[in-house]
C-alpha positions as CSV (number, residue, x, y, z in Angstrom):
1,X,21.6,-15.6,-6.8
2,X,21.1,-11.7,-6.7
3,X,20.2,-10.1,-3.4
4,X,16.6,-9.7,-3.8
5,X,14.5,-7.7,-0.6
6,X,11.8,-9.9,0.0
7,X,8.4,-7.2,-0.7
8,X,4.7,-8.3,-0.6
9,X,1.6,-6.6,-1.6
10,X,-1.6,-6.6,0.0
11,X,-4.8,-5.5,-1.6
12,X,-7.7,-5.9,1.3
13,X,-11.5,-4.9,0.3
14,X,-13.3,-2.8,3.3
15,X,-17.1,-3.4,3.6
16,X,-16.7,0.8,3.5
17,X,-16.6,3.2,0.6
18,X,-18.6,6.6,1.9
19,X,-18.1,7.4,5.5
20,X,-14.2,8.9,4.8
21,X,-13.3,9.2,8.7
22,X,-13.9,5.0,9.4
23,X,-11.8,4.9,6.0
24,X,-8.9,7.1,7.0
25,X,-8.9,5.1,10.7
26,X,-8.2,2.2,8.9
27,X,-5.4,3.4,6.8
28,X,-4.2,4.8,9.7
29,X,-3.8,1.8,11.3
30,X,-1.9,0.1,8.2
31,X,0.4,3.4,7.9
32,X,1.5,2.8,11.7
33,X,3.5,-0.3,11.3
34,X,6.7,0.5,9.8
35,X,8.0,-1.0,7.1
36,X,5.0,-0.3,4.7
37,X,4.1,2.0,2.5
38,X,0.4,2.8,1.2
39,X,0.1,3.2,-2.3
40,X,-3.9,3.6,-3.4
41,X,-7.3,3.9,-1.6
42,X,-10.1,3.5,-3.5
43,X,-13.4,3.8,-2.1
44,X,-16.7,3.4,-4.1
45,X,-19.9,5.2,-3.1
46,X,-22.5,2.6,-5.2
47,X,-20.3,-1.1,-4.1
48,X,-20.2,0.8,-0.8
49,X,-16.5,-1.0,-0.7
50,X,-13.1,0.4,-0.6
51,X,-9.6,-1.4,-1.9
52,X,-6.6,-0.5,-0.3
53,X,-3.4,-1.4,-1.8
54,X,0.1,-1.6,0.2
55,X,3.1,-3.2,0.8
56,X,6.2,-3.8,2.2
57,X,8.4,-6.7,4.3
58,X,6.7,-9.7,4.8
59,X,6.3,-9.6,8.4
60,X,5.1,-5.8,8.2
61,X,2.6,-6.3,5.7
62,X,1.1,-9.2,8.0
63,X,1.1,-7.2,10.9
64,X,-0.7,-4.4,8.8
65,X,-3.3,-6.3,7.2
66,X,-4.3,-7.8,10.9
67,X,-4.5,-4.2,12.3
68,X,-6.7,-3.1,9.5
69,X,-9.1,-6.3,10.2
70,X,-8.7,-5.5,13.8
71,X,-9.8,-1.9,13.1
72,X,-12.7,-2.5,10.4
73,X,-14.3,-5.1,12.8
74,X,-14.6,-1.8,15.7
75,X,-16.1,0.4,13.1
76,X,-17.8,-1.5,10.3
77,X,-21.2,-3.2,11.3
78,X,-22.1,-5.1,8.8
79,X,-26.2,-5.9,10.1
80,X,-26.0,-2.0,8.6
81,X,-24.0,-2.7,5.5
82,X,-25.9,-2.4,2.0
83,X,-23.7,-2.2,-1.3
84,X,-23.9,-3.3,-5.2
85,X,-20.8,-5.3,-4.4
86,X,-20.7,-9.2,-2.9
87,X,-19.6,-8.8,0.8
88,X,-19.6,-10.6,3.9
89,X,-17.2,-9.0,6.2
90,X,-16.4,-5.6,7.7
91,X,-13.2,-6.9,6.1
92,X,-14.5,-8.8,3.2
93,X,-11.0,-10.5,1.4
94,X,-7.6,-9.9,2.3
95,X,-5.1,-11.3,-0.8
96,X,-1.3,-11.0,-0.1
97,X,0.2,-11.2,-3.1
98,X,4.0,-12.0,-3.5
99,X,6.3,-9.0,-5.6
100,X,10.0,-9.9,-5.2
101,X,12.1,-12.6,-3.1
102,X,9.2,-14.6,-1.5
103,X,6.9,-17.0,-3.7
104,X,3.6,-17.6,-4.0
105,X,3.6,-20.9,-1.5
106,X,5.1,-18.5,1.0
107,X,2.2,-15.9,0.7
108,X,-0.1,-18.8,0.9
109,X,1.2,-20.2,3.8
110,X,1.3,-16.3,5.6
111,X,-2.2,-16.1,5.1
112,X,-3.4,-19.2,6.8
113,X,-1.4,-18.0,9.5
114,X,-2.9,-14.7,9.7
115,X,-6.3,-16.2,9.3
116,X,-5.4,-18.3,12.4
117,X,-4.5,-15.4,14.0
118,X,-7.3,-13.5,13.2
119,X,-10.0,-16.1,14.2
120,X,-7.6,-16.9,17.4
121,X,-7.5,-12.9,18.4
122,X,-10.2,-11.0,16.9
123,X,-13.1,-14.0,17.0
124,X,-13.8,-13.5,12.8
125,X,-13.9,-16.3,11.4
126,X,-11.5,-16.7,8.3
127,X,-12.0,-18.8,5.0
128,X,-8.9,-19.5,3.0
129,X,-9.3,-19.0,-0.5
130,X,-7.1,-19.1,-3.8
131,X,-3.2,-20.4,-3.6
132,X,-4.0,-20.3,0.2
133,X,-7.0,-22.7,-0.2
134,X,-6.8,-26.5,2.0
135,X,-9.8,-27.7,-0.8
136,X,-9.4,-27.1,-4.3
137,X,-13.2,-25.6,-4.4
138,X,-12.5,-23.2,-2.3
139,X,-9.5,-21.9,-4.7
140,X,-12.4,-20.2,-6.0
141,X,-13.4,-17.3,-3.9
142,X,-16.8,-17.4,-5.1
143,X,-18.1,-20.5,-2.9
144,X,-16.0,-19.0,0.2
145,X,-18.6,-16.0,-0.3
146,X,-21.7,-18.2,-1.7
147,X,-24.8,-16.3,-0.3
148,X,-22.8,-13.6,1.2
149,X,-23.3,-12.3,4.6
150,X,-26.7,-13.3,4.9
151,X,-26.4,-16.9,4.7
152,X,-23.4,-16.5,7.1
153,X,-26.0,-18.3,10.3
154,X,-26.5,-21.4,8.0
155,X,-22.8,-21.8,7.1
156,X,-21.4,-21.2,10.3
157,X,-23.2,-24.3,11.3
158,X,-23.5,-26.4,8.4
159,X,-19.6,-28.5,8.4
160,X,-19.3,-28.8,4.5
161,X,-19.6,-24.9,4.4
162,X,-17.8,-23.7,7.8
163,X,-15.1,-21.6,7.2
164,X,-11.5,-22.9,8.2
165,X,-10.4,-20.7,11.2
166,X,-13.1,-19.7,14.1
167,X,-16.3,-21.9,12.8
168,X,-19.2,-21.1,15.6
169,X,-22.4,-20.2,15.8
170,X,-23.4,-16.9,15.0
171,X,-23.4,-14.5,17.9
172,X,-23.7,-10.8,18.3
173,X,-20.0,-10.3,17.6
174,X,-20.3,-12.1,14.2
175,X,-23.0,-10.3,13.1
176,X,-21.0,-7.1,13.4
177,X,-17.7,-7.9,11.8
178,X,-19.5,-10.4,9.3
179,X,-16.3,-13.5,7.6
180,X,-13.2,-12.6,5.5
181,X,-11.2,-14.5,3.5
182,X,-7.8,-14.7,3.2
183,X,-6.0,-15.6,1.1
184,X,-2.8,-15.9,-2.0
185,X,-3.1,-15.3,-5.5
186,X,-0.6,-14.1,-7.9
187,X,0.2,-10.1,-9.3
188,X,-1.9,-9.0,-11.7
189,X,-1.1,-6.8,-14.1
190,X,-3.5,-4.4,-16.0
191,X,-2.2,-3.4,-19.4
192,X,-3.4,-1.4,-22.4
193,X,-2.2,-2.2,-26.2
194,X,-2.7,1.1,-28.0
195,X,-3.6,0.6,-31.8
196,X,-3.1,3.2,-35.0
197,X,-6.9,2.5,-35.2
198,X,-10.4,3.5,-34.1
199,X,-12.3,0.9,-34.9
200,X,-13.3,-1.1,-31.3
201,X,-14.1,-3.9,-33.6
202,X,-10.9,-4.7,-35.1
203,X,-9.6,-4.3,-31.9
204,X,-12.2,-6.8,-30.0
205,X,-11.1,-8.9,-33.2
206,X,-7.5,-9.3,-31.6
207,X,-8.3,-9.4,-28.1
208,X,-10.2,-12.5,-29.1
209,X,-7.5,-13.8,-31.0
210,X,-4.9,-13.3,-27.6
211,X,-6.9,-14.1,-24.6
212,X,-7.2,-17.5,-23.1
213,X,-11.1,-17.6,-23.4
214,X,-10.5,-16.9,-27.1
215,X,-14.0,-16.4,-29.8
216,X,-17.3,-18.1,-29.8
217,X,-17.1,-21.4,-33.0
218,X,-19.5,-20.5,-35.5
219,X,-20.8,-21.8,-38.6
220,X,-20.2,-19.9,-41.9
221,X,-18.7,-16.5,-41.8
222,X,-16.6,-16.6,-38.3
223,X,-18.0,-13.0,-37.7
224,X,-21.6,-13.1,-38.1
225,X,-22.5,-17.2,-38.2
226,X,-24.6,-19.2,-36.1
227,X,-22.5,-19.4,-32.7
228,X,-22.1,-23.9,-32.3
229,X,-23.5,-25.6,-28.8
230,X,-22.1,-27.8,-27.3
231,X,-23.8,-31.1,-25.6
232,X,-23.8,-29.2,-22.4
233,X,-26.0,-26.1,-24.1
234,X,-23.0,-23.9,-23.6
235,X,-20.9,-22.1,-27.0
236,X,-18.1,-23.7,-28.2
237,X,-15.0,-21.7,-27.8
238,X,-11.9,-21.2,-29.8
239,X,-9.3,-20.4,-27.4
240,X,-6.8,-17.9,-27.7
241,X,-3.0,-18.0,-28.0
242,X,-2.2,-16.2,-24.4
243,X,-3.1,-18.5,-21.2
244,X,-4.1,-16.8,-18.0
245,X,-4.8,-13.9,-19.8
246,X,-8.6,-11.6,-20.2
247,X,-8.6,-8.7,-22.9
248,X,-11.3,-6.8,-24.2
249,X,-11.5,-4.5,-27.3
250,X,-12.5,-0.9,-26.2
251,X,-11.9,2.8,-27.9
252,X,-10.7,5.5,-25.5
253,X,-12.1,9.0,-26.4
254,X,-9.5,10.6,-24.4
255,X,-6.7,9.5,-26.8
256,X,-8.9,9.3,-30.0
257,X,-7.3,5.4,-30.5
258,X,-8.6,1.9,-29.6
259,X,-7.0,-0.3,-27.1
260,X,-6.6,-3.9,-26.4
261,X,-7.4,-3.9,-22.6
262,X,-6.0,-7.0,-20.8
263,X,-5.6,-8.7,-17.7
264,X,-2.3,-10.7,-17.1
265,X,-3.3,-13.4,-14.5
266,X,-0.1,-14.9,-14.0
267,X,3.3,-13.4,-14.9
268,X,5.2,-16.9,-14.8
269,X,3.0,-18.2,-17.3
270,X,2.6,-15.2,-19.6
271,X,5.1,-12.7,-19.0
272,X,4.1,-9.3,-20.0
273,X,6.8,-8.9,-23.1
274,X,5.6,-12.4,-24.6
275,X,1.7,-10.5,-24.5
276,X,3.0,-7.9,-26.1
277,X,4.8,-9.2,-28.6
278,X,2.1,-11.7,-29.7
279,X,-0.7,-9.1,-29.6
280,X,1.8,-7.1,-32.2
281,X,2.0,-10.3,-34.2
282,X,-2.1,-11.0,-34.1
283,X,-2.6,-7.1,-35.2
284,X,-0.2,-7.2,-38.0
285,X,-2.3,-9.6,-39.0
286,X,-5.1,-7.3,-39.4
287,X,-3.1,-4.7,-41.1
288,X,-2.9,-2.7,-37.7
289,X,0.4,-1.4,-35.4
290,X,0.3,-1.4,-31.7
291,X,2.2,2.2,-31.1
292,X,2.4,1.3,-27.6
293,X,1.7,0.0,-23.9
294,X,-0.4,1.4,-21.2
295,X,0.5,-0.2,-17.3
296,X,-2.6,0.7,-15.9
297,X,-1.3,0.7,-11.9
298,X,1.5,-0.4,-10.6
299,X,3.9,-3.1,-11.7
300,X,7.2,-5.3,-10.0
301,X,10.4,-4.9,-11.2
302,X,11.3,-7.8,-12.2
303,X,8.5,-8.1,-14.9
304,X,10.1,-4.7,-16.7
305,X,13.9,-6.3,-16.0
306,X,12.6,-9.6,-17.7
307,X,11.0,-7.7,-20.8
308,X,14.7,-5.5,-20.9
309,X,16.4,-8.6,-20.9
310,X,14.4,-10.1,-23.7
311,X,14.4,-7.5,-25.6
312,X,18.1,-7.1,-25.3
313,X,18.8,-10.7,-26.0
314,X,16.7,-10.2,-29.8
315,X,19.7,-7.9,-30.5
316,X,22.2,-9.9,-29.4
317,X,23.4,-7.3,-26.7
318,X,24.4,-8.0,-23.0
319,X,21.9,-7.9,-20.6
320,X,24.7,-7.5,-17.7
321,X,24.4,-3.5,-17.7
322,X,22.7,-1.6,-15.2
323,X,19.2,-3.0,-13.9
324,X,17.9,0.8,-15.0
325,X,19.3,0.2,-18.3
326,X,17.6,-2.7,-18.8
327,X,14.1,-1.1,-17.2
328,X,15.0,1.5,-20.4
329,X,15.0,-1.1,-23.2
330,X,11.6,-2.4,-22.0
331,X,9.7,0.7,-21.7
332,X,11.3,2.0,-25.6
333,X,10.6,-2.1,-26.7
334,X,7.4,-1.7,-25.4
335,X,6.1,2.0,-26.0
336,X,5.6,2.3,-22.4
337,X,5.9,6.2,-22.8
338,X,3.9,6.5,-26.0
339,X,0.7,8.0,-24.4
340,X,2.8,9.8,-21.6
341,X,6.1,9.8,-19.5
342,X,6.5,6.8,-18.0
343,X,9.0,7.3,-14.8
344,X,9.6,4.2,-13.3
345,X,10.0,5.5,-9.6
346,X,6.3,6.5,-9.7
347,X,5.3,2.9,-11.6
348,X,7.5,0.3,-10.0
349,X,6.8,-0.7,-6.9
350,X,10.0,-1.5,-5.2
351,X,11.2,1.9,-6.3
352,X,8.6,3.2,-4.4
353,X,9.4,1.1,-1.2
354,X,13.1,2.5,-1.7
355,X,12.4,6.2,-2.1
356,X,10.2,5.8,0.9
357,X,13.0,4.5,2.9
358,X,15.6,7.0,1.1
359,X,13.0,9.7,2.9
360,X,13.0,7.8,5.9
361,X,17.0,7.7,6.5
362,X,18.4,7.1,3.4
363,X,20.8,4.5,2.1
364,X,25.5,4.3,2.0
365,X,24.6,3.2,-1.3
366,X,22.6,5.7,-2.3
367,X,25.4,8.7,-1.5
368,X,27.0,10.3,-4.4
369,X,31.2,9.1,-4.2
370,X,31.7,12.3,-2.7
371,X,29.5,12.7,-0.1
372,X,30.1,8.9,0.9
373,X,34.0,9.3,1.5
374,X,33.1,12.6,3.7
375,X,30.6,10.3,5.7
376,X,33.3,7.4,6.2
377,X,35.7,10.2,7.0
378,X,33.8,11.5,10.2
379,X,34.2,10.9,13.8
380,X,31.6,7.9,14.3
381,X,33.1,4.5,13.7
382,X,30.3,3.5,11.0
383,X,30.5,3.5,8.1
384,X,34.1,1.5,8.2
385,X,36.3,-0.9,6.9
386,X,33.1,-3.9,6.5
387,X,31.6,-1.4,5.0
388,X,34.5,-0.3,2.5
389,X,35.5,-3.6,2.0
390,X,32.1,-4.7,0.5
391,X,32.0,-1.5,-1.6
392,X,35.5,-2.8,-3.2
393,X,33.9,-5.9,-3.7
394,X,31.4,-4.2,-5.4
395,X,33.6,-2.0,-7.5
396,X,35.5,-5.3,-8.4
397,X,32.4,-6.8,-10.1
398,X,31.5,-4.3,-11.7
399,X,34.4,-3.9,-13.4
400,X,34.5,-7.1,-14.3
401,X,30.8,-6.8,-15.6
402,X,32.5,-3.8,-17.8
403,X,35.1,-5.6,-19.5
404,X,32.3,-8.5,-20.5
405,X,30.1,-5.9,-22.0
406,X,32.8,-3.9,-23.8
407,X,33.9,-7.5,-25.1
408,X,30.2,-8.8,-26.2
409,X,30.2,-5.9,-28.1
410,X,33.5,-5.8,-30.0
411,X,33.3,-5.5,-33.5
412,X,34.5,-9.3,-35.0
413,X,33.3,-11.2,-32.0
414,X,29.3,-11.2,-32.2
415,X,29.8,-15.3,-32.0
416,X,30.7,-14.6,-28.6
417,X,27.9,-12.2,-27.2
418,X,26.1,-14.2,-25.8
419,X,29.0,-16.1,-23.5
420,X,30.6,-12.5,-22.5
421,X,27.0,-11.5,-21.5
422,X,26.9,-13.8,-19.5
423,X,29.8,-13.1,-17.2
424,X,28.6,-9.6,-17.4
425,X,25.4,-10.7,-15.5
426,X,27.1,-12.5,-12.9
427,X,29.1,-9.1,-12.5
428,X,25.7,-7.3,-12.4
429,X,24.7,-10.0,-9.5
430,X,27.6,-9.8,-7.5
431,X,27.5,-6.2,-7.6
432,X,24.2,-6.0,-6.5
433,X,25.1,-8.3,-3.4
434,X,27.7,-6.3,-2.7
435,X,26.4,-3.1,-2.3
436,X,23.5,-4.4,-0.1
437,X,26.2,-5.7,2.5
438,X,27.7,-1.8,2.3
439,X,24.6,-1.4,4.2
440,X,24.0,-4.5,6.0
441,X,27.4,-4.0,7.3
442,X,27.0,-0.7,9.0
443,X,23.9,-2.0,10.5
444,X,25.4,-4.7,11.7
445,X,28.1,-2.6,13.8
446,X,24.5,-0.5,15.2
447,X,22.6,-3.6,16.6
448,X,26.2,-3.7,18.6
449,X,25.6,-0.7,20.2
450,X,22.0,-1.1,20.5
451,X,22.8,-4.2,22.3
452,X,25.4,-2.3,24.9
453,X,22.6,0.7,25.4
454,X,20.1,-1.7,26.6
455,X,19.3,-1.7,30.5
456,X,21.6,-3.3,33.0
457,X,20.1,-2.5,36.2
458,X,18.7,-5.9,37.3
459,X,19.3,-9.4,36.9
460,X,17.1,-9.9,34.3
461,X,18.3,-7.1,32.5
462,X,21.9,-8.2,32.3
463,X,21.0,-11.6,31.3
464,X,18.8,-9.9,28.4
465,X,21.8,-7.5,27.4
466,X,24.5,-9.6,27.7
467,X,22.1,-12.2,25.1
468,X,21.5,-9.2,22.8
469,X,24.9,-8.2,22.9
470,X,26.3,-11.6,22.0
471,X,23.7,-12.5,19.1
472,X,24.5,-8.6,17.7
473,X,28.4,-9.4,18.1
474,X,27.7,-13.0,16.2
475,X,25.9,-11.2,13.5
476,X,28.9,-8.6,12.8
477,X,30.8,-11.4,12.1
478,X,29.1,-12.9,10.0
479,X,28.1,-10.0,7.5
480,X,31.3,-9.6,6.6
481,X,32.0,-13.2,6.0
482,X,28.9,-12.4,3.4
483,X,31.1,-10.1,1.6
484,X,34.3,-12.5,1.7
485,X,32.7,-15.1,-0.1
486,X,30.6,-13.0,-2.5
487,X,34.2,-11.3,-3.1
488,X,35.4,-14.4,-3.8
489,X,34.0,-15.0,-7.0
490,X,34.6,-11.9,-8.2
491,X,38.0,-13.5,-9.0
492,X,36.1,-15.8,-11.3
493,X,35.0,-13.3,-13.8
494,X,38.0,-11.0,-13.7
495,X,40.4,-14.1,-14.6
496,X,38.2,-14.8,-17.3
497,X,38.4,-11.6,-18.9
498,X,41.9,-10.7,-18.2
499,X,42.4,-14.6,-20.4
500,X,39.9,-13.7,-23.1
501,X,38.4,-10.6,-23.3
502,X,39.3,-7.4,-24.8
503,X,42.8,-7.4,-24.6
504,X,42.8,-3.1,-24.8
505,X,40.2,-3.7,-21.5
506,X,42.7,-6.1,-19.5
507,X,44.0,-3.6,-17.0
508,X,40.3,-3.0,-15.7
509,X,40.4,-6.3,-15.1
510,X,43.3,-6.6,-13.4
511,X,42.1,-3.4,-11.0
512,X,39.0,-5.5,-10.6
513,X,41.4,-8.4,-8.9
514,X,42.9,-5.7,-6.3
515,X,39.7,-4.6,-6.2
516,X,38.4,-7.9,-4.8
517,X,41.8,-9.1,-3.1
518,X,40.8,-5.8,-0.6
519,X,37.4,-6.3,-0.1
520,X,38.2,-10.2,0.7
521,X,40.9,-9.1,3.2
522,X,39.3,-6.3,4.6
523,X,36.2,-8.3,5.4
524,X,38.8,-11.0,7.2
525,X,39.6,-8.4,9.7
526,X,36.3,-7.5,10.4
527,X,35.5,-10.9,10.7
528,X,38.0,-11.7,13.2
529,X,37.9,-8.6,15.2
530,X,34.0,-9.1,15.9
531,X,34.7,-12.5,16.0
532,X,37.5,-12.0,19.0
533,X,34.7,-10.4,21.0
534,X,32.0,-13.5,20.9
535,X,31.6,-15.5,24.3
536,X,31.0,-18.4,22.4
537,X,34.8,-19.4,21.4
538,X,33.5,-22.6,19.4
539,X,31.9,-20.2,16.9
540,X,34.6,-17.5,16.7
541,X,37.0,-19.9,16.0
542,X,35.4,-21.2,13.1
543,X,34.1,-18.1,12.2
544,X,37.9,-17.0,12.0
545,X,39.0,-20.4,9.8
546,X,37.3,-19.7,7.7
547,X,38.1,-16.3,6.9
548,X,42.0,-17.0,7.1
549,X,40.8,-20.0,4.2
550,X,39.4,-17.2,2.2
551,X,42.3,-14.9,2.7
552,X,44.4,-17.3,1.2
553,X,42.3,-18.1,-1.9
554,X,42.1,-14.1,-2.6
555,X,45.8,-13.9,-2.4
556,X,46.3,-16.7,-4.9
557,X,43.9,-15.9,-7.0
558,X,44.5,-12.1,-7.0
559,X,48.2,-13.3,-8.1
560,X,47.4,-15.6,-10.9
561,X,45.4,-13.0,-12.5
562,X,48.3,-9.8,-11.9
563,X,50.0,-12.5,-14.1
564,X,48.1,-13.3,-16.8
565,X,47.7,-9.2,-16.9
566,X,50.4,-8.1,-17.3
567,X,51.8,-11.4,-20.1
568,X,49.0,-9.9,-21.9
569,X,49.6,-6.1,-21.5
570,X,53.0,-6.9,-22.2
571,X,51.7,-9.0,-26.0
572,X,50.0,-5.3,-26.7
573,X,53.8,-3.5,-27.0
């Protein structure tokens, strides 16, 4: 599986949206913990409400999004509070929504915690509401809220209707901070279909065609007949083609064109390139083009890398290229830039994340070639050999990525696309691995001398150092022994295309082998020198086994595939 930094959003809703000092002392707060980045604040003067949006490392964003309750409870009074908006908490609802490496059961299960801990700490009482819900009617934030912050006195003391965390009568604290709930829910994406049309009735014509909801059943003419009851007094509905989806039909005046505007509840179950390519299909229907996409917001990655990949597979190309030339195909695929530039360091958000970190200190593998070598060149002892020995790892996969794409696309062997594309992902994979343990590596070798700078003046202090030191040491040994066995399987793909792909590529395949062979050894000697300096002998030993088993299954491997390299090199004379 591809090294994927676990990042989750959080979009909390302030019972706040005109005083701009309590606002900016609450986004203070959530700037302070490190590890997150703020990306919007929106406060509204008539809802009275503002919606922040950040994210970040799990742990960070929790830590955050209880600061921010912490500090909206101090400055928010809610017996004050009057808004257009439902509310019934200085903090009103607190979603964390999962972006990449962490699932929505995980964010579920953060935010009961953090409810807990905000009942526990702060005395608010917390209902859980959507994926984070313990009864399926309270999925539905709507009965969490039922009779908003006035009915709070009867709820807090009625059990059906208590909230799950800090359920007590009301008292002079609770009438200040008010309830929030807390809760998971998927991403949501906001997107806009652009249409070669004006008319916001052809356009509400295919929203209702798309979204789940789907048309009114009417008798007669489908436009203009007698909407059909059902039993229940309520319209029959068609439904549309697209689950968990909302779209209305609107025209913009500042482009001059009509949009489908639609709301993508959950990406798993309609991915944002399967939308797209069905509202095309329902407009050419009615004799209309969509001429592009509008993300309204921010989006993950991994929905744009899906769409690439998509698209990419319609053509019968390899998807195992660079994840920002796959980003490329879905915003040309999907007219992402038809109403403007669409940059996706300013849309995505774990390119955001990363150029906040770049700012922050900066990255190995973000260095040009250049400027890396002069940084393993200087007097410090990191970067090193871990560290070079997981960038040859990398540079063996991708090599072996680049002989599976030049194959897939050799002229004559378009049967065979699909199985060289293939290896070329896991290449892509691998590589990405890799180059995260270029930096995992050096940080490794600091939490070592963080561990030796620690205090060592009393007992206590020694004990805590010499723990610190050992647990750091353990940890250096093992990073590398990530990098053996991801370089491990580089082998895999590199004596698969030395055997069958393009036989004018094999060399590069056989450089990929050394490539890996080094990395695999390399990281062997950092295993066992940090190994040698663990207290625990049990674990260094193994430790050390098993990087002497690896060793061994580079060297052969490495040699079988110098073999079948240069028999083939040899066929070419």
């Amino acid at each position: 599986m591809a090294y994927e930094k676990q990042i989750v959003e959080c979009v909390p809703n302030f019972s706040e949206g005109r005083n701009m000092e309590i606002i900016k002392q609450i986004t203070d707060e959530i700037e302070s913990v490190k590890g997150v980045r703020l990306l919007d604040v929106d406060p509204g003067e008539a809802t009275n409400r503002t919606v922040v949006t950040f994210v970040g490392r799990p742990d960070a964003v929790v830590e955050a999004a209880f600061r921010s309750v912490k500090c909206a409870g101090r400055l928010i009074d809610m017996r004050r509070h009057h808004g257009a908006h439902p509310r019934m908490g200085a903090t009103d609802v607190l979603p964390l929504i999962p972006v990449s490496g962490i699932t929505l059961e995980e964010c579920a299960e953060l935010a009961r915690g953090l409810a807990r801990r905000i009942a526990d700490e702060l005395a608010i009482p917390c209902y859980c509401y959507e994926a984070a819900a313990f009864t399926p009617e309270r999925k539905n934030l709507a009965v969490c809220r039922e009779g908003e912050y006035e009915a709070l006195a009867e709820k807090l003391t009625t059990e059906r209707l208590q909230p799950d965390f800090g359920a007590r009568p009301v008292d002079e604290a609770v009438e200040r901070t008010g309830c929030t709930a807390v809760g998971a829910r998927d991403f949501l994406i906001a997107v806009n279909y652009n249409l070669n049309t004006t008319s916001t009735r052809r356009a509400n014509a295919i929203a209702f065609d798309v979204r789940e909801k789907g048309r009114p059943v009417r008798e007669g003419n489908p436009v203009v007949g007698k909407i059909v009851h059902g039993d229940d007094g309520k319209p029959l509905m068609k439904p549309g083609t697209l689950k968990c989806t909302k779209a209305i039909g609107w025209y913009i005046d500042e482009y001059g064109i009509a949009q489908v505007s639609m709301n993508i509840t959950d990406l798993s179950v309609t991915p944002l390139h399967v939308a797209f390519d069905e509202v095309c299909r329902c407009a050419q229907n009615r004799g209309i083009r969509v001429t592009g996409t509008e993300i309204v917001g921010l989006i993950p990655k991994k929905t744009l890398v899906e769409a690439g990949r998509y698209f990419l597979s319609k053509q019968h190309r390899s998807s195992g290229i660079p994840e920002e030339d796959i980003i490329k195909i879905a915003v040309k695929s999907m007219g992402l830039d038809d109403l403007k530039p669409f940059n996706p360091r300013e849309k995505v958000i774990e390119y955001m994340l990363e150029d906040a970190e770049e700012k922050a200190g900066g990255r190995l593998a973000d260095l040009t070639v250049k400027a890396f070598a002069e940084e393993t060149s200087r007097e410090s002892p990191a970067p090193g050999g871990g560290t070079i020995a997981a960038y040859m790892g990398a540079l063996g996969a991708a090599l072996g990525a680049m002989v599976a794409n030049l194959s897939s696309h050799k002229a004559g062997w378009d049967d065979r696309w699909d199985m060289f594309g293939g290896w070329a992902e896991r290449g892509q994979t691998l590589m990405t691995e890799l180059l995260h343990l270029v930096d995992e590596d050096t940080a490794a070798f600091n939490r070592i001398m963080e561990a030796f700078a620690m205090p060592k003046k009393t007992e206590d202090d020694r004990r805590a150092r010499a723990e610190a030191v050992e647990a750091a040491t353990l940890y250096a040994a093992q990073v590398p022994l990530r990098t053996m066995k991801a370089s491990v399987k580089v082998f895999d793909i590199c004596h698969e295309m030395a055997l069958e792909g393009n036989p004018n590529s094999v060399s590069d395949a056989g450089v990929g082998a050394l490539a890996a062979r080094a990395a695999v050894l390399g990281a062997g000697l950092n295993v066992k020198i940090n190994a040698s300096g663990l207290a625990d002998r049990a674990a260094a030993d193994a430790l050390t086994a098993e990087a002497d088993a690896l060793m061994e299954e580079a060297k052969r491997a490495e040699s079988e595939i110098m073999k079948i390299t240069e028999d083939r090199i040899n066929k070419l004379k």
